[in-house]
C-alpha positions as a Markdown table, in Angstrom:
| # | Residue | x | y | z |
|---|---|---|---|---|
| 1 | Unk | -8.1 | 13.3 | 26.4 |
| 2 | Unk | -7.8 | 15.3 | 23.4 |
| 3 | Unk | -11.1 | 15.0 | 20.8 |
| 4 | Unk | -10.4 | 13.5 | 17.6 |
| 5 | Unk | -10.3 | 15.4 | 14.7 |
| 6 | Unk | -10.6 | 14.2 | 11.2 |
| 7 | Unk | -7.7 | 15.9 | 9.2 |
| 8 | Unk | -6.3 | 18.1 | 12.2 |
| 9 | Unk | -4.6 | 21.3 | 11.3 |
| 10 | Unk | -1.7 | 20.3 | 13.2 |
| 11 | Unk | -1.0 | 17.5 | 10.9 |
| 12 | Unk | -2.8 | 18.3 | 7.6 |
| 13 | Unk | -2.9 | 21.6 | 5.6 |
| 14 | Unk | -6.7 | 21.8 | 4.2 |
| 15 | Unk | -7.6 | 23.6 | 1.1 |
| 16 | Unk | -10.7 | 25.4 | 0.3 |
| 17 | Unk | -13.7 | 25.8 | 0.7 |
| 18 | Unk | -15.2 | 24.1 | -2.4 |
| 19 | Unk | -18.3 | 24.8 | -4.2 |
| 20 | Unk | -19.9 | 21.2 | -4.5 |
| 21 | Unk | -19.5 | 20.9 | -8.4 |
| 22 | Unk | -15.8 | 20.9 | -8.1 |
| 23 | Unk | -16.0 | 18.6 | -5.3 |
| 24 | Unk | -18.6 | 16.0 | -7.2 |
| 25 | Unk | -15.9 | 16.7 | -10.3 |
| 26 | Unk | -12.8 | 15.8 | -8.2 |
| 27 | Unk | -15.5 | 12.1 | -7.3 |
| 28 | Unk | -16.0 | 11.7 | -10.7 |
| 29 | Unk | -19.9 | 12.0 | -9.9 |
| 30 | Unk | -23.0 | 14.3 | -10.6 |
| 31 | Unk | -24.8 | 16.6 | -8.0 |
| 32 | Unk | -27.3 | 18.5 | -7.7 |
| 33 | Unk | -27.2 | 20.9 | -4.5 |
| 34 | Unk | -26.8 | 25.2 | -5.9 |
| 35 | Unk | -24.2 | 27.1 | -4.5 |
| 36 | Unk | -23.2 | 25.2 | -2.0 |
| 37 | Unk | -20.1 | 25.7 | -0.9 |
| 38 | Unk | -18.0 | 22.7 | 1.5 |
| 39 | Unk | -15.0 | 23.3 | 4.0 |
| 40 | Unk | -13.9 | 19.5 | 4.8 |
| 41 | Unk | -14.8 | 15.9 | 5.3 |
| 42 | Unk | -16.0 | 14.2 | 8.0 |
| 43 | Unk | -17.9 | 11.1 | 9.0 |
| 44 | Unk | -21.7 | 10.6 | 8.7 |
| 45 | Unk | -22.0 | 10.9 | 12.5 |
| 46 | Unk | -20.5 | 14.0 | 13.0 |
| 47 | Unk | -20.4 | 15.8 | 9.5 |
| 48 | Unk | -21.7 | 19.1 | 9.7 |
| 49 | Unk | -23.7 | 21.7 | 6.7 |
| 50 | Unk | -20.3 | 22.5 | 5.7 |
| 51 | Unk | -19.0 | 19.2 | 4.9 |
| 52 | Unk | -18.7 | 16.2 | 2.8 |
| 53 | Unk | -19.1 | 12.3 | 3.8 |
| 54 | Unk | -19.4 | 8.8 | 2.2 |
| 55 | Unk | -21.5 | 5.8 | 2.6 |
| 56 | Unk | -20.1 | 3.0 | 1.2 |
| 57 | Unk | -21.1 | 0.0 | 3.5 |
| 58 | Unk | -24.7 | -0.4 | 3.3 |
| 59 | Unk | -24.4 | -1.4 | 7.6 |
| 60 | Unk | -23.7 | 1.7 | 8.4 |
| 61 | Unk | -27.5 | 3.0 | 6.4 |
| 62 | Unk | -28.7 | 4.5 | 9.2 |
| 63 | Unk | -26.0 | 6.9 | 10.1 |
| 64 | Unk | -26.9 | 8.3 | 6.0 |
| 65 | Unk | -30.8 | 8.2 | 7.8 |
| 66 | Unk | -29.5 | 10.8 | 10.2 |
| 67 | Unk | -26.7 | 12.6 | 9.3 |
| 68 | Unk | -26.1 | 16.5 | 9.1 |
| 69 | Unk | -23.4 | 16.2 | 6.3 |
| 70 | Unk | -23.7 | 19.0 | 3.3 |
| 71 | Unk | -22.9 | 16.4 | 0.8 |
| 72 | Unk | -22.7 | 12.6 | 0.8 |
| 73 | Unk | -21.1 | 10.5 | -1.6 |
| 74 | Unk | -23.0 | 7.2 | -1.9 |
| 75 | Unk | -23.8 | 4.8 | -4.6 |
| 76 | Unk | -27.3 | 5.3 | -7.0 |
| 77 | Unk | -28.7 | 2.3 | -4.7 |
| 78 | Unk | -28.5 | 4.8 | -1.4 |
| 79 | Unk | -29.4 | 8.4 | -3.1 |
| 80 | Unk | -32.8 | 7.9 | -1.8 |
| 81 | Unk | -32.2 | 7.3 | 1.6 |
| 82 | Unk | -30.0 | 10.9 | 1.6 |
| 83 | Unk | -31.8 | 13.4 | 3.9 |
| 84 | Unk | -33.4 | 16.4 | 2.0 |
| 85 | Unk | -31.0 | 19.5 | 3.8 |
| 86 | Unk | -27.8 | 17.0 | 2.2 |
| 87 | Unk | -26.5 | 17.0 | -1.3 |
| 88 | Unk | -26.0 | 13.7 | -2.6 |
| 89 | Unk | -23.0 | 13.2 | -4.8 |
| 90 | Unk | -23.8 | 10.0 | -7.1 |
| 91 | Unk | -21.0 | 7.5 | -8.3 |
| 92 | Unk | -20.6 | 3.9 | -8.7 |
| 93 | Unk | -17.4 | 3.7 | -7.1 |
| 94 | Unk | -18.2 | 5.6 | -3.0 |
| 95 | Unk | -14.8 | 4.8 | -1.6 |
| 96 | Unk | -12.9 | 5.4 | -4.3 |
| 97 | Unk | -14.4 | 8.5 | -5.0 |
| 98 | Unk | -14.8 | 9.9 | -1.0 |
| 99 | Unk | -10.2 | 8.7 | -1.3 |
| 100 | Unk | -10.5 | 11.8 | -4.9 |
| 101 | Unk | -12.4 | 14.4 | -2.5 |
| 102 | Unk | -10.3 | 13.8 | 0.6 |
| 103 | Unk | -7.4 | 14.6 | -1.5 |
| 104 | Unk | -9.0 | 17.5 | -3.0 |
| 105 | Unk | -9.2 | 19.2 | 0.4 |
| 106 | Unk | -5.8 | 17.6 | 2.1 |
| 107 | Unk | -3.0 | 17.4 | -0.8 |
| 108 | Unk | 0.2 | 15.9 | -0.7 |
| 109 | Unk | 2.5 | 18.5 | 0.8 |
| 110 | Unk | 4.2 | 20.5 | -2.4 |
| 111 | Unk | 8.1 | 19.6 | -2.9 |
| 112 | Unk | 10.8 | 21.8 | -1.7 |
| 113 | Unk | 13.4 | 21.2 | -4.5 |
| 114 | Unk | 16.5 | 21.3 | -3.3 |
| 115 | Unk | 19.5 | 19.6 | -1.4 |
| 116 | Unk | 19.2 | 19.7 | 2.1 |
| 117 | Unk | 22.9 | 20.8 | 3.3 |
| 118 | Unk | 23.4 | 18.2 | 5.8 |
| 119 | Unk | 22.6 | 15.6 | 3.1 |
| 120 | Unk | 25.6 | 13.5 | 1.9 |
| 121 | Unk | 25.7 | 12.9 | -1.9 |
| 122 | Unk | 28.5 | 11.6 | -3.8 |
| 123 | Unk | 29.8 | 13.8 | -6.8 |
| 124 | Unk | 29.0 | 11.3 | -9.6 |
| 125 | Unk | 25.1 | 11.0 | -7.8 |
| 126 | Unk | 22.6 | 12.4 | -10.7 |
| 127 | Unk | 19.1 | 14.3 | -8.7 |
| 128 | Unk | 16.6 | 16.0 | -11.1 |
| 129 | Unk | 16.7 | 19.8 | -10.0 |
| 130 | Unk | 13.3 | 19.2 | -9.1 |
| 131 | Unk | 13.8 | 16.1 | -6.4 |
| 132 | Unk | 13.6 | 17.0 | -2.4 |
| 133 | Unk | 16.4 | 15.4 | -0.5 |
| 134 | Unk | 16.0 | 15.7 | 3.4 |
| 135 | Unk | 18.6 | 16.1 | 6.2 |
| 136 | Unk | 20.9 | 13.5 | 6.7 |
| 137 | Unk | 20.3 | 11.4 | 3.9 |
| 138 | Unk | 23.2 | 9.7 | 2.2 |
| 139 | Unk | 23.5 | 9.0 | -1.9 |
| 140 | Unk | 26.2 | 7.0 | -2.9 |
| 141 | Unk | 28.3 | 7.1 | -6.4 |
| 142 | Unk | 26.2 | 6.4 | -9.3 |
| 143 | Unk | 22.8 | 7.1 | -8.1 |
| 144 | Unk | 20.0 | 8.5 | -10.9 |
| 145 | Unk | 17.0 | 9.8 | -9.2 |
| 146 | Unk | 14.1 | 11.6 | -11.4 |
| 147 | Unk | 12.1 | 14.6 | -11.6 |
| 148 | Unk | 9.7 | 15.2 | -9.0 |
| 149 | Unk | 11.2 | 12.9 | -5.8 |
| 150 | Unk | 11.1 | 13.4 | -2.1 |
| 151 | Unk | 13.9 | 11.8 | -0.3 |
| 152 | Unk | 12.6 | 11.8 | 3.0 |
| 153 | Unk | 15.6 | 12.2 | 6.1 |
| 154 | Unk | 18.1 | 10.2 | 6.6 |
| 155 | Unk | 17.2 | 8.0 | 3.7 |
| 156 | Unk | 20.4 | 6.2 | 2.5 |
| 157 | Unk | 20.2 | 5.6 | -1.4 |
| 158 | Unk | 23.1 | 2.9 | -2.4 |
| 159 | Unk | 25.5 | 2.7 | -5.0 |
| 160 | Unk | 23.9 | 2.6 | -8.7 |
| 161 | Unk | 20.4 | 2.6 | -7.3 |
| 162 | Unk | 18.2 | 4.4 | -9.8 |
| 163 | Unk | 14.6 | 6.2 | -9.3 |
| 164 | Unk | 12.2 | 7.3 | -11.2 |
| 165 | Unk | 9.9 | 9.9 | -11.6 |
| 166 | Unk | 7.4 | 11.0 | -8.3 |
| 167 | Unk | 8.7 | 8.5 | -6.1 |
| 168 | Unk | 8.5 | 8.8 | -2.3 |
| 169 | Unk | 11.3 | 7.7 | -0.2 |
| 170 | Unk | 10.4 | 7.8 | 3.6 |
| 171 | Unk | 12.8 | 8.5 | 6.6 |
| 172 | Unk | 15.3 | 6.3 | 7.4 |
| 173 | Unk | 14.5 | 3.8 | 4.2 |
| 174 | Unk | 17.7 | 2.1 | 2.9 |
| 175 | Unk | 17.7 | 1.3 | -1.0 |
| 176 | Unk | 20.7 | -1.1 | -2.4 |
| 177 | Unk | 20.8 | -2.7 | -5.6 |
| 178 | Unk | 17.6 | -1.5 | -6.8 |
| 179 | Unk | 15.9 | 0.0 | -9.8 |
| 180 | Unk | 12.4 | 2.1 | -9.5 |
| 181 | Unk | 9.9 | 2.8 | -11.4 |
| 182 | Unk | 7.6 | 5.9 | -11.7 |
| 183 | Unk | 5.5 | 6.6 | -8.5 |
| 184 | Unk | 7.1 | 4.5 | -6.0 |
| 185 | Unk | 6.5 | 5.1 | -2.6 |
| 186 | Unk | 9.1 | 3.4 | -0.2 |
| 187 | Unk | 7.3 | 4.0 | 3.7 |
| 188 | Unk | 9.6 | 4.8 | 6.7 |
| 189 | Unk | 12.3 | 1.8 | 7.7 |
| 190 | Unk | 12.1 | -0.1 | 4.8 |
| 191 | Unk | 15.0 | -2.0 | 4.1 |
| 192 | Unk | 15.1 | -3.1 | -0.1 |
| 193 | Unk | 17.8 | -4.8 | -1.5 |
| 194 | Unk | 20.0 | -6.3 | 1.1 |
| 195 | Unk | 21.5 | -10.1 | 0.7 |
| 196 | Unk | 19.0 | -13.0 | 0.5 |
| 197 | Unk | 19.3 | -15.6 | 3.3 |
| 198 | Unk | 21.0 | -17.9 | 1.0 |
| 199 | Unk | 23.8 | -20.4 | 2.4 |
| 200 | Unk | 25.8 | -23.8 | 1.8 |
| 201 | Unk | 25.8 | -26.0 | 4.5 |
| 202 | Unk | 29.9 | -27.4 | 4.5 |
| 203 | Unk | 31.8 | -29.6 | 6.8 |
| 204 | Unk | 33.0 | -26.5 | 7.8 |
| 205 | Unk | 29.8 | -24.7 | 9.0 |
| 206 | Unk | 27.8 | -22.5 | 6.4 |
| 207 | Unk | 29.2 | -20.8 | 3.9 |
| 208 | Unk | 27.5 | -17.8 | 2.1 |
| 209 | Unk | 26.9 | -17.6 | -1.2 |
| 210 | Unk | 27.1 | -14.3 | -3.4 |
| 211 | Unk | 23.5 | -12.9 | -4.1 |
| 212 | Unk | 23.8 | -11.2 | -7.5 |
| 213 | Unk | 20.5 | -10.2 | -8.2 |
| 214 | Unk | 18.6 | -6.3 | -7.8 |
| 215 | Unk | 15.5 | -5.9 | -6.4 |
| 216 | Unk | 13.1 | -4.4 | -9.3 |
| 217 | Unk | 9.7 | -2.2 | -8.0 |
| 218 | Unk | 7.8 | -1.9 | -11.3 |
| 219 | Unk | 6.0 | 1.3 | -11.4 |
| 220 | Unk | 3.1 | 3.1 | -9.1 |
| 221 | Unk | 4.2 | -0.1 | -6.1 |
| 222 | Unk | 3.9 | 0.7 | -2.7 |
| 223 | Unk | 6.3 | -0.5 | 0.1 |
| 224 | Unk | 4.8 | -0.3 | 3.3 |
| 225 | Unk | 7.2 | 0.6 | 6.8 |
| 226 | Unk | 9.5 | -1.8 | 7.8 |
| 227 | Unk | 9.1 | -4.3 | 5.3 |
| 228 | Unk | 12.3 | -6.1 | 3.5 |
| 229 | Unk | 12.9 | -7.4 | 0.1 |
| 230 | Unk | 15.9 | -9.2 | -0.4 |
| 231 | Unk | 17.5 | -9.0 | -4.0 |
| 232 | Unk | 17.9 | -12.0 | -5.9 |
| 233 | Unk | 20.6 | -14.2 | -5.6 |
| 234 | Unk | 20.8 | -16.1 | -9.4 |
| 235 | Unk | 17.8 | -13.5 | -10.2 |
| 236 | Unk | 16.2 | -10.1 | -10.1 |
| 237 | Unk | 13.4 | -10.0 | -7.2 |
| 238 | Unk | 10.4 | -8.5 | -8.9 |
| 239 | Unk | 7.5 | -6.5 | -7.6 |
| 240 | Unk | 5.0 | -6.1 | -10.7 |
| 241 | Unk | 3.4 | -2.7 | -11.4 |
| 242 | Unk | 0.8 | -1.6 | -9.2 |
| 243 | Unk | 1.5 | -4.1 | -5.9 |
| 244 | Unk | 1.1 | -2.9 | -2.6 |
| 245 | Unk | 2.9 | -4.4 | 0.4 |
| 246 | Unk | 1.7 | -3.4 | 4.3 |
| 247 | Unk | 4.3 | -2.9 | 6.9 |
| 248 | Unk | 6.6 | -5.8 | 8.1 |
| 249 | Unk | 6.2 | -7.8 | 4.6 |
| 250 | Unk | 9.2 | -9.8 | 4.2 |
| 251 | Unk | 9.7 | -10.7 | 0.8 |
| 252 | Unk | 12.8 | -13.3 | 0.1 |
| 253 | Unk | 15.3 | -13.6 | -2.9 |
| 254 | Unk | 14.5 | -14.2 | -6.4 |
| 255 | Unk | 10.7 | -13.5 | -5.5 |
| 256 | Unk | 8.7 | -12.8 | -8.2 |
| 257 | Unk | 5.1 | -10.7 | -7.7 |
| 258 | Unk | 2.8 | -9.8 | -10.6 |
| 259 | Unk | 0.4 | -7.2 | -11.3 |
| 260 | Unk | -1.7 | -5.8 | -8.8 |
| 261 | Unk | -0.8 | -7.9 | -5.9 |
| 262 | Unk | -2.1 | -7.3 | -1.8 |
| 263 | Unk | 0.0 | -8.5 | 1.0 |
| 264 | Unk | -0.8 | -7.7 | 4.3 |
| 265 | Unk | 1.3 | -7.1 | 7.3 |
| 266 | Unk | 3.7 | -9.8 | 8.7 |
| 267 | Unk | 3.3 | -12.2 | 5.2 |
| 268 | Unk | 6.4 | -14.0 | 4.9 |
| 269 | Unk | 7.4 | -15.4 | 0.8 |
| 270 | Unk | 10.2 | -17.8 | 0.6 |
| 271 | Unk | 13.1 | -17.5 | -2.1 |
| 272 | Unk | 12.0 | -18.0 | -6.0 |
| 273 | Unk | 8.4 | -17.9 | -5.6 |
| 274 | Unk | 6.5 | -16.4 | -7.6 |
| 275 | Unk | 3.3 | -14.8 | -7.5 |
| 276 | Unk | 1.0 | -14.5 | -10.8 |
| 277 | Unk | -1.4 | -10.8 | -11.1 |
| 278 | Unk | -3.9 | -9.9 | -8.6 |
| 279 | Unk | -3.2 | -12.5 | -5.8 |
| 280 | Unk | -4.1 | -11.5 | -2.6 |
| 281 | Unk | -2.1 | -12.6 | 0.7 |
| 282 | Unk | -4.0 | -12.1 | 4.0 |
| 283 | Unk | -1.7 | -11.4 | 7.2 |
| 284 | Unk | 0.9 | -12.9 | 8.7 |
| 285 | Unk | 0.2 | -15.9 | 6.0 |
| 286 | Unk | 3.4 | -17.6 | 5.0 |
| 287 | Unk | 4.6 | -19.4 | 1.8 |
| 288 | Unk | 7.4 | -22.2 | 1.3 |
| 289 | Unk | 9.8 | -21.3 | -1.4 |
| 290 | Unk | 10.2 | -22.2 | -5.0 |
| 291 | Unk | 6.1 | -22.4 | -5.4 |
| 292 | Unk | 3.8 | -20.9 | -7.9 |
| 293 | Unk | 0.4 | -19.2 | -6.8 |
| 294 | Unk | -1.6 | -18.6 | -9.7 |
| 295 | Unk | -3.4 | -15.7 | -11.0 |
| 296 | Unk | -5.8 | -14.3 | -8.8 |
| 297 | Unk | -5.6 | -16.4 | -5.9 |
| 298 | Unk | -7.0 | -15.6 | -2.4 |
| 299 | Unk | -4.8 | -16.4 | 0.7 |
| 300 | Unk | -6.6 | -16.2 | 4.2 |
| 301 | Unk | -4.6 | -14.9 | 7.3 |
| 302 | Unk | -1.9 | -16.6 | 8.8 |
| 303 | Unk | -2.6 | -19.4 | 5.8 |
| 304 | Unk | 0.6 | -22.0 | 5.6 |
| 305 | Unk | 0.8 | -22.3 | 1.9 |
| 306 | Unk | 3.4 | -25.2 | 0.8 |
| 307 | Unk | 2.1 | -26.1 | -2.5 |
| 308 | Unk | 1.4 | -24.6 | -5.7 |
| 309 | Unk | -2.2 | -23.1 | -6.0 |
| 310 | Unk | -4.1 | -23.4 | -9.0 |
| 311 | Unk | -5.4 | -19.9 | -10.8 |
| 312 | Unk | -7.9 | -18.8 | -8.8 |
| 313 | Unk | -7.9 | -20.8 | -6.1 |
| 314 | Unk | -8.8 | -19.4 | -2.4 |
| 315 | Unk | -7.6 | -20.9 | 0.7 |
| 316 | Unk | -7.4 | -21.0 | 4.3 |
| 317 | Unk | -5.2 | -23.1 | 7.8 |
| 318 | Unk | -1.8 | -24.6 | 7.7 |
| 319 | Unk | -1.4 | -26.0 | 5.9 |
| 320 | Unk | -3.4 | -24.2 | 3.4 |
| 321 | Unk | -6.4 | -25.8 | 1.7 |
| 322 | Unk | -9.9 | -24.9 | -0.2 |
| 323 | Unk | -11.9 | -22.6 | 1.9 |
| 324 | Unk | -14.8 | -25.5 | 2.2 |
| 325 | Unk | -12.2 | -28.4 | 3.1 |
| 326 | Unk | -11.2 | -25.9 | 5.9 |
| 327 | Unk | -14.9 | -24.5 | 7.1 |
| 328 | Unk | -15.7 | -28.5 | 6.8 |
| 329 | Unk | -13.1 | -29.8 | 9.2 |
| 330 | Unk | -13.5 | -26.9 | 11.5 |
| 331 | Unk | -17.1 | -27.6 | 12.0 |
| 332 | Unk | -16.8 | -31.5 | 12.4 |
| 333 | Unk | -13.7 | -30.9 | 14.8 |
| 334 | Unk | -16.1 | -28.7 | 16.8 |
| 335 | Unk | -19.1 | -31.5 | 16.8 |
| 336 | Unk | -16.4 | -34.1 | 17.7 |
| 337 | Unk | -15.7 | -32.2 | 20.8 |
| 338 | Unk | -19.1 | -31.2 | 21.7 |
| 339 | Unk | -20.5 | -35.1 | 21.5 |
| 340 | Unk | -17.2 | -35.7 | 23.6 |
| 341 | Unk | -18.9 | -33.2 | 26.5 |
């Protein structure tokens, strides 16, 4: 069995080494260690003299007891637990500063700007000079895609669809009826802008009707792999600035997301509902259509939400209710059973 590596040089092209002020600049923290100069990252447990880890889960305080890392990143409430032979970086925010000097030492692959021959692009198609378009990929008549893009392989980019600046498009994505913002990054499989499931029932069997909306990713939203947004059918889908959706998300027509909204893998959001900033959607939790779930709002895993939730509200079980009703009924259904015995 092969031994794991953190950031293996098959995958990962590393930069460096470091000297530790550059590295505590790139965390946004101070540090006080000389001339040290860092290779990597690694974890606590198996960081060596040369490299840099995080603490950012006070659980895990005893790996920081005994670690061999050169540097740590860890909040003010840790740096005195951080062994004398290690550096400690200080910050308020750990994680977020260990994601700035994991980047530092493993950056995004530079773009190759160009047309890949095998690429199919219609003659009307517009691509900034500076845009990477893979093998195989297909862009249709009208496309406008901005400066500083990676099309990944066999990527097909629809009729009209437009991009913006430093998006990422994975392999095999399909993008119709669509408009991006800056920074989008579309994972491998997704499918965007396909026809809503929307349908008459007749005395004739079902008849489709015409969905006449785009699908609108506002800027720096993330689409994981294999999820699917439908466009909107009487009105745009929207995924507010700054969203992220995991893999297998399946967002319905005329959807409506806010600001800063999570949604986990296998959520399911019914046509025309709309989700107000910040809400967060554990997985595989599923919502009814036509609802509103107000600002902020907290949705457990694999919640059945079929009502409109209040700003703020956080909920759990289908269908979905306070997180005290639930934990309440939970804990009498369990003494119910155990008096039964």
């Amino acid at each position: 069995m092969t031994e794991a590596v953190l950031g293996s040089a098959r995958f990962f092209r590393r930069t460096g080494p470091h000297p530790l002020a550059l590295v505590a600049s790139a965390a946004r923290g101070v540090a006080d260690g000389g001339e040290l100069l860092l290779e990597g990252v690694a974890p606590l447990q198996t960081a060596g003299p040369t490299e840099v880890s995080f603490l950012d889960n006070r659980r895990y305080a005893s790996a920081l007891d005994q670690t061999s890392a050169g540097a740590v990143v860890v909040h003010p409430d840790m740096a005195a637990r951080v062994p004398a032979a290690t550096a400690a970086i200080i910050t308020s925010e750990p994680y977020a500063a260990w994601g700035r000097v994991a980047a530092l030492f493993y950056p995004v692959p530079p773009l190759r700007p160009g047309v890949h021959p095998s690429a199919i692009v219609a003659d009307d198609a517009h691509i900034d000079p500076s845009t990477e378009v893979g093998p195989l990929t297909v862009i249709e008549s009208g496309v406008e895609i901005g400066p500083g893009c990676r099309i990944g392989p066999c990527a097909v980019i629809g009729s009209g669809v437009t991009i913006g600046r430093d998006c990422r498009i994975g392999a095999h994505v399909s993008l119709s009826y669509a408009v991006l913002g800056a920074r989008v990054y579309v994972y491998p499989g997704a499918r965007i802008g396909q026809e809503g499931f929307g349908f008459a029932s007749t005395s004739d069997g079902f008849l489709s009707i015409p969905q006449l909306g785009r699908v609108i990713l506002e800027d720096d939203v993330e689409v994981g792999a294999n999820s699917t947004i439908d466009r909107g059918s009487s009105r745009d889908t929207i995924i507010g600035a700054g969203s992220r959706l995991d893999n297998l998300v399946q967002i319905g027509h005329n959807v409506s997301l806010g600001r800063c909204c999570v949604v986990v893998a296998q959520v399911g959001i019914s046509g025309s509902t709309v989700l107000e900033d910040f809400v967060r959607v554990g997985g595989q939790a599923a919502m009814a259509g036509h609802l509103r779930i107000g600002r902020g709002s907290e949705i457990g895993a694999q919640a059945g939400v079929i009502s409109d939730l209040a700003p703020g509200a956080k909920v759990l079980g289908s269908p979905a209710q306070s997180i005290k009703a639930f934990f309440r009924q939970t804990v009498t259904l369990k003494k119910i059973a155990t008096q039964r015995k």
